[in-house]
N, C-alpha and C positions, 0 to 999 in steps of 0.2 A: 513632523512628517505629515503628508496631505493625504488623505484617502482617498481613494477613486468610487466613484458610484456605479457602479454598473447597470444599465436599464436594463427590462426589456427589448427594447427598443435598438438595442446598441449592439442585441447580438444579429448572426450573420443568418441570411435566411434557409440553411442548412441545418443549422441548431434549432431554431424554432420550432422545423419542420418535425423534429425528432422528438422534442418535448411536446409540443401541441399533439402527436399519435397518442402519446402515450394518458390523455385528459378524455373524457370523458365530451362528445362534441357537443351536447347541449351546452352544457356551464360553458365550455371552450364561447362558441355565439354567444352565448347571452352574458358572459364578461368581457370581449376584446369587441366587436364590432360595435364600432361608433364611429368618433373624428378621424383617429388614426387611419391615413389612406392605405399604409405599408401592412397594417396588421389586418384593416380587412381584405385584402389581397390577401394575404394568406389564409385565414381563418373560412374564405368564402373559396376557398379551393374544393373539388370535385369530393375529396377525401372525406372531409368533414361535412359536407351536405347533402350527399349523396341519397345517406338515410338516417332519418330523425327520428327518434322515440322518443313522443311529445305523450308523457301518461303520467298522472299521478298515482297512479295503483300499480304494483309493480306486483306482477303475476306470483305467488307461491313458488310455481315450481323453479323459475327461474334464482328466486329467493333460496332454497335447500338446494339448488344446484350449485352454489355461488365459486366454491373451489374451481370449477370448470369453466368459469364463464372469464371469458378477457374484460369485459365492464359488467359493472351492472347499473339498467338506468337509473339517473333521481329520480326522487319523482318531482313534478313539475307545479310548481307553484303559482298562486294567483298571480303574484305578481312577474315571474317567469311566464306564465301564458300570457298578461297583457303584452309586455312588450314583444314576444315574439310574434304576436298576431299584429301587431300595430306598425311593430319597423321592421324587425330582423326576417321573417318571411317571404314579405313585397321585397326585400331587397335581395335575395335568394331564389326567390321559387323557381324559375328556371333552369334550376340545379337540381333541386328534391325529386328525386327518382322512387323514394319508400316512405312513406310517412307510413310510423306506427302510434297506432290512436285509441282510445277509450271513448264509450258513448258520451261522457256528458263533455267532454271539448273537441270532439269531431265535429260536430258541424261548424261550430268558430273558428277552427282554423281552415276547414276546408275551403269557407265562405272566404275568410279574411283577403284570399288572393286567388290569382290562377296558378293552375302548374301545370305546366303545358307538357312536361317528360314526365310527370308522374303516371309510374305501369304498376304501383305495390303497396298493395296497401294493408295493414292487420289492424284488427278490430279485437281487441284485447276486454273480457270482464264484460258481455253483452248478453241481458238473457235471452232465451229463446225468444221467448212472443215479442220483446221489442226488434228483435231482428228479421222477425218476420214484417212488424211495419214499415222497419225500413227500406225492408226493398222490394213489399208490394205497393208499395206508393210511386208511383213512378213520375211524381211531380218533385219530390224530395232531392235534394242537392246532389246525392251519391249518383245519379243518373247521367251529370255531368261528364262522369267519368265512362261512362259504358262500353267506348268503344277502346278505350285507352288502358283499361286494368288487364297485365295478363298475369299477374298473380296475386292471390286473396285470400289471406288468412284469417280466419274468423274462431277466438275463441270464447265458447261458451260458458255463461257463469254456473258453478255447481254451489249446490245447495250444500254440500259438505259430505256429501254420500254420492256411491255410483248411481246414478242416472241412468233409464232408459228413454229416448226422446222418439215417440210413437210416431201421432197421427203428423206432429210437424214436421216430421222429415221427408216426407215429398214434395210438402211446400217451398220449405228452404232451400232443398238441391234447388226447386224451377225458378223461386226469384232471384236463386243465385245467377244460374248460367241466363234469364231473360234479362237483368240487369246488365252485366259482363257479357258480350256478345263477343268479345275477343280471350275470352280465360284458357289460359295454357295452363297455369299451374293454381292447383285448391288444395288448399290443408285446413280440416275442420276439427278443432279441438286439441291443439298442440300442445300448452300449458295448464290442462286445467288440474291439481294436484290429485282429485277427483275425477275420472275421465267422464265425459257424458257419451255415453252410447249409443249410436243411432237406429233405427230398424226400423224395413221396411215391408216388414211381414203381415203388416194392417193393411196396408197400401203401396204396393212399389211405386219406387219413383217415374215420373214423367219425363224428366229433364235428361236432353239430347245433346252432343257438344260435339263436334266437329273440331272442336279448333284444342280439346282438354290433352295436354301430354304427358300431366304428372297429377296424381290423387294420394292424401294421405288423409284415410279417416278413421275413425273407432267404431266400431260393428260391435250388433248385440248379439249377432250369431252368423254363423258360417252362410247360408241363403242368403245374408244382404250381401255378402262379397259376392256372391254369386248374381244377385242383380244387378249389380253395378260394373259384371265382365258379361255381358247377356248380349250385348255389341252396340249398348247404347252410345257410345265409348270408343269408337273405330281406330282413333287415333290413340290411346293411352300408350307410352311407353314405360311410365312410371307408376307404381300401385303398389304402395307402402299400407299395410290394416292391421290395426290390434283389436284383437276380436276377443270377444268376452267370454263368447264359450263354443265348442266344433261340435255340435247335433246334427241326428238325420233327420230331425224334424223339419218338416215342411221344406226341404231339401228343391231349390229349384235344377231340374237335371238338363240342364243345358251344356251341349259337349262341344260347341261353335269354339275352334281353335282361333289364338290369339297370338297370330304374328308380328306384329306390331309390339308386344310388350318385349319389353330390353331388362328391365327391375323390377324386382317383385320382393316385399317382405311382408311374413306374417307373422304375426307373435300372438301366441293364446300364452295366457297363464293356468285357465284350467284345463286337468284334466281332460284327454280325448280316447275314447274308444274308435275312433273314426279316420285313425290315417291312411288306411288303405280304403277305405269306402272312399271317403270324402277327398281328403289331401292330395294325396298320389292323384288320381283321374285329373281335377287340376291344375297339376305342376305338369303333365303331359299336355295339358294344352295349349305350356308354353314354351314351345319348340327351337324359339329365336334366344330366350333369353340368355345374358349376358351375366348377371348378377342376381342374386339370388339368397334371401338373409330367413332363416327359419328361428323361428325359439319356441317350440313346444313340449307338454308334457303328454307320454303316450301312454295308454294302459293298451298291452298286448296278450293276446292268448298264446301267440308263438313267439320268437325268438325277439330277442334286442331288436334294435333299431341301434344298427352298429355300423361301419365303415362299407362293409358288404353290402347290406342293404341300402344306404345311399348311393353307390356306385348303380347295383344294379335296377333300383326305382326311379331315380334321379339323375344322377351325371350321365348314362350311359342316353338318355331321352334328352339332349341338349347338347348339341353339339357345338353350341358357340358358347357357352358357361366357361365366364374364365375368375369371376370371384362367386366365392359360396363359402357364406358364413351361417353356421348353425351352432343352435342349444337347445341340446336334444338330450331330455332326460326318458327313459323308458322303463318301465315295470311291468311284469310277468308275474304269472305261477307255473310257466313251465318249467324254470328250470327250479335247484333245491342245492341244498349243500355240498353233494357229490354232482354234480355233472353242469356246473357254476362253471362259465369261462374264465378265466385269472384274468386280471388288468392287461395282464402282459399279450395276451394273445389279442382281446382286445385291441391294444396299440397296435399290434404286428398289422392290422387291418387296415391301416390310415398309411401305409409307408408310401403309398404312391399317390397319397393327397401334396399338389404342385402346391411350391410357397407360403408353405400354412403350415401351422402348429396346432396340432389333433393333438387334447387333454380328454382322459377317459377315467371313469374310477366305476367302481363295480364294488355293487354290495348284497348279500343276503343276510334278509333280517327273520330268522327262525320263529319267531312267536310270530308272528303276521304271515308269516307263508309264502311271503314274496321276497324277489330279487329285482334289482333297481341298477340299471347302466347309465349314466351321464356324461355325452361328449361333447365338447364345446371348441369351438377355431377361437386359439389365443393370440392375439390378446381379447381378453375379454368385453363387451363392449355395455349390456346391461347395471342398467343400477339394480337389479334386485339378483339374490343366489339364495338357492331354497334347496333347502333338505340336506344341508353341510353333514357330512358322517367321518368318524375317524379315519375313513379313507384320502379324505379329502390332500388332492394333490399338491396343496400351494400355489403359491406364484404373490402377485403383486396385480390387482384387483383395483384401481385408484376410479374408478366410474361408481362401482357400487356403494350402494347407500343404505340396501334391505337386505337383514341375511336372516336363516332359520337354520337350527342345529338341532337334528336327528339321526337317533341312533340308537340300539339295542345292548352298546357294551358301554362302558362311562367313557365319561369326557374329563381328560384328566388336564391339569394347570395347564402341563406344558402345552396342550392345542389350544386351550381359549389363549396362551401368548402365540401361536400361530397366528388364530382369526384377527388378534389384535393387528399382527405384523402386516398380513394379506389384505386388512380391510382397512385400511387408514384412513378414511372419509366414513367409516361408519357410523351411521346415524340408527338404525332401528337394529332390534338383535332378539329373537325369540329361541329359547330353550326347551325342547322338550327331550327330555329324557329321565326314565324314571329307576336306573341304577344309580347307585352309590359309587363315591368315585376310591378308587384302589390303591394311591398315593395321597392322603388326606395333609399329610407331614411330608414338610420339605425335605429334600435332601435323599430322594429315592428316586430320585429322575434319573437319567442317564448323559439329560444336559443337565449339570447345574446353573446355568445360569437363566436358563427358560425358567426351571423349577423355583429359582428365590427369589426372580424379579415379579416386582407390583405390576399387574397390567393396567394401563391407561387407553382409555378409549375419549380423546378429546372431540370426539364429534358428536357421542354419543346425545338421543335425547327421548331414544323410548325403551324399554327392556322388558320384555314379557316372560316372566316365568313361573307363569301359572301352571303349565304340564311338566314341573322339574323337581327333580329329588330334593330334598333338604341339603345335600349338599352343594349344591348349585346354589342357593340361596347364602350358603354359608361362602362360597367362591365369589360374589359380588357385592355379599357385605361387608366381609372382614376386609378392612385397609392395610393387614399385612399380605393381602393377594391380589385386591384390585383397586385403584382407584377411580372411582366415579367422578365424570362429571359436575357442575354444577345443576340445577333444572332439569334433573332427567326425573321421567315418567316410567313410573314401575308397574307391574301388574305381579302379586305377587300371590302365596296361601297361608291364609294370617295365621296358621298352625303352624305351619311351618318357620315365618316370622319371629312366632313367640317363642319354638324353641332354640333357634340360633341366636337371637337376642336375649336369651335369657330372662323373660318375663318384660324385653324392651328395657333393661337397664346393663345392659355388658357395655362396656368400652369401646370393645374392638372392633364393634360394629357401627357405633354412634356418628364417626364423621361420616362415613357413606351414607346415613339414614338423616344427615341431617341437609345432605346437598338435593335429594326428591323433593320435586315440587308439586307430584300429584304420586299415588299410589291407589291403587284399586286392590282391594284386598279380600279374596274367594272364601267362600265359607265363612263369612260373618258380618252380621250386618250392624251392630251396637259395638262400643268401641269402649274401654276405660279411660280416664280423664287423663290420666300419665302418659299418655299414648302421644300427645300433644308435645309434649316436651322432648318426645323423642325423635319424633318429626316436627321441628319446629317450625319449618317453612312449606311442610306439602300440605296440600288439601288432601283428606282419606276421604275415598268411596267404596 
């Protein structure tokens, strides 16, 4: 009997088309374009050339995103850069509409050819002061482009900690927009795993754009947003800011309404005393918008920051808002154990929020004095959720990546197999809680099967639980209740340690202790030599 061969070549060019989406288009170019006239016909179609990410360094965050992402690029090799600079380029470029780039092969490919459609370009892993050269030199190649770029992404390299980038930031905004004479859309600092923060409180910026329609940047504080809507800006419809922290310090009070914006989101992660000084004023000056994406935390002296109060601060000032998505955690001391809203009334307050799913949980935590309301439009869309409490509502959570667990009454099995269930991409997880947990022994749950199953956390790769009872400690190292990861990074209190391990020689605990590959360990800085054998693969600090 004869076997048949089947080519490449042999299939029909419908099938192709379905398996070449589904490849990744670098490798796709840079293995099929050559002799074959049929395959680069296909391969040199709009789809695949469109937009190239030509980088050897593949950015972190896109890295810990990975679950989310449809590809992720290779990275690009010497010998992958020469020949796409040499043939597969020149035979292309009149397709490449996005080239995305890193400093040290951006100007070789830039150079290698013309691209007469190229409007997009990202500059990926570039530090500051070289980015300043390159586009105060206005003899340098990128120049080429000035009239042609109408979006430009540029992320900044971090040094491994949050940045503040001072005096350079009026620089940068001017040789951006006097380079780019035509820029519609700028995003500064998209990827960096580390954000760099920008501020222009030393010096506000100079730079004026007529032609800008969309902005997303990182702010050191609430005034640089405010410089950057001050009407330099006449045209923005879009202005996306995560902002590092909402002060009234050096507060620029300019109240110039902004009809023109359509989109607006802002995210603080810290703490604000400031939503009605600062925030509320405004979101009133933006009368037109459309969309509207909030995620802040507030400390208030009066009431929640509940359904009511968005209606009446916000939607009721925006007549054309037709999505609004918020995450909105708020804490008080006005209210106390006895005159605490219930969850339920809470919820009653969102019933006439149009096509949205309003999540609320309401907690008082007695020894600290305060009460704390958290409402979010689900589905949920951040990678981080902070200050998890046993009230915590559920759901299916598949974006987040960072969570923290607080709370004033224990955390028993059955909710860390909750968090497990809720967070199945999680990678980072902190503990703090300092009761004792009330079900220590299985088989007093009222699901058994929550209560006797191992939780697994396969994504996991940092756990902090240095603010956590010993039983907490005892709940993530005994392997008849959780199973750890391989590489994960612990922070733990080596008292604590020594008493759940038993002087670090118990069983029960030993495969969990043996899969950490770093451990940071509180209250003690000299360590016994047995210690070694019991973390056989972590480094202890």
């Amino acid at each position: 009997m004869e076997y048949s061969s089947l080519q490449l070549n042999d299939l029909p060019d419908e099938i192709l088309m379905i398996i070449f989406k589904k490849l990744d288009n670098i490798t796709l170019l840079y293995s099929l374009i050559g002799d074959n006239i049929r395959l680069n016909r296909i391969v040199c179609d709009s789809i695949f050339t469109n937009r190239l990410t030509l980088v050897n360094f593949v950015p972190q965050h896109l890295i810990t995103a990975r679950p989310l992402l449809m590809y992720l690029p290779n990275p690009l090799s010497d010998p992958m850069l020469d020949r796409f600079c040499l043939q597969i380029l020149p035979k292309i470029h009149e397709k490449v509409k996005r080239l995305d780039l890193e400093l040290l092969s951006m100007e070789r490919i830039l150079r290698c050819t013309n691209y007469p459609n190229l409007s997009q370009i990202t500059l990926y892993n570039i530090e500051i002061e070289r980015a300043l050269q390159l586009f105060s030199d206005e003899s340098l190649f990128i120049s080429t482009y000035k009239n042609q770029i109408s979006l430009f992404v540029i992320d900044i390299r971090s040094n491994g900690e949050r940045d503040t980038i001072t005096d350079e930031n009026p620089l940068l905004f001017t040789y951006i927009f006097n380079t780019f004479t035509n820029l519609q859309i700028l995003d500064i600092g998209p990827y960096s795993i580390w954000y760099q923060y920008l501020s222009f409180d030393i010096s506000p910026p100079n730079a004026i754009s007529s032609t800008l329609l969309e902005l997303h940047v990182n702010l050191n504080n609430f005034s640089d947003c405010l410089y950057l809507l001050d009407g330099r800006f006449k045209q923005l419809c879009i202005f996306h800011a995560d902002i590092e922290r909402i002060t009234s310090n050096l507060v620029n009070n300019n109240k110039e309404k902004l009809p023109n914006l359509r989109s607006f989101k802002l995210y603080c992660d810290s703490q604000t005393k400031c939503y009605d000084e600062l925030i509320l004023p405004l979101l009133h000056r933006m009368s037109n918008l459309e969309k509207l994406d909030l995620s802040l935390d507030v400390s208030t002296t009066k009431t929640f920051v509940d359904g009511n109060n968005l209606k009446l601060n916000i939607i009721n000032h925006m007549s054309l808002l037709n999505e609004f998505k918020f995450n909105i955690c708020s804490s008080t001391r006005f209210y106390n154990q006895f005159n605490l809203p219930s969850n339920e009334f809470v919820q009653q307050m969102f019933k006439d929020f149009q096509n949205k799913q309003i999540i609320s949980s309401v907690d008082y935590f007695n020894e600290r004095g305060y009460s704390r309301c958290h409402i979010y439009s689900y589905p949920y869309e951040l990678r981080y959720y902070e200050h998890i409490a046993n009230s915590f509502p559920g759901g299916i959570f598949k974006r987040v990546r960072t969570i923290s667990l607080f709370d004033e009454r224990p955390f028993e099995h059955e909710f860390f197999f909750q968090i497990a269930q809720s967070f199945p991409c999680l990678e980072k997880l902190t503990v703090i809680n300092k009761k004792r947990q009330n079900n220590k022994q299985f088989g007093k749950s009222k699901n058994q099967n929550q209560d006797s199953a191992i939780i697994e956390y396969s994504y996991l790769v940092q756990l902090d639980l240095s603010e956590a009872h010993k039983d907490y400690h005892e709940q993530f190292l005994f392997d008849t209740k959780t199973c750890l990861p391989n590489n994960v990074r612990v922070e733990m209190d080596y008292r604590l340690v020594k008493k759940v391990t038993r002087n670090f020689r118990r069983n029960t605990t030993r495969s969990n202790c043996a899969k950490i590959s770093l451990i940071c360990f509180y209250k003690k800085s000299t360590f016994p030599e047995h210690l070694k054998d019991y973390f056989p693969y972590a480094k202890i600090i």
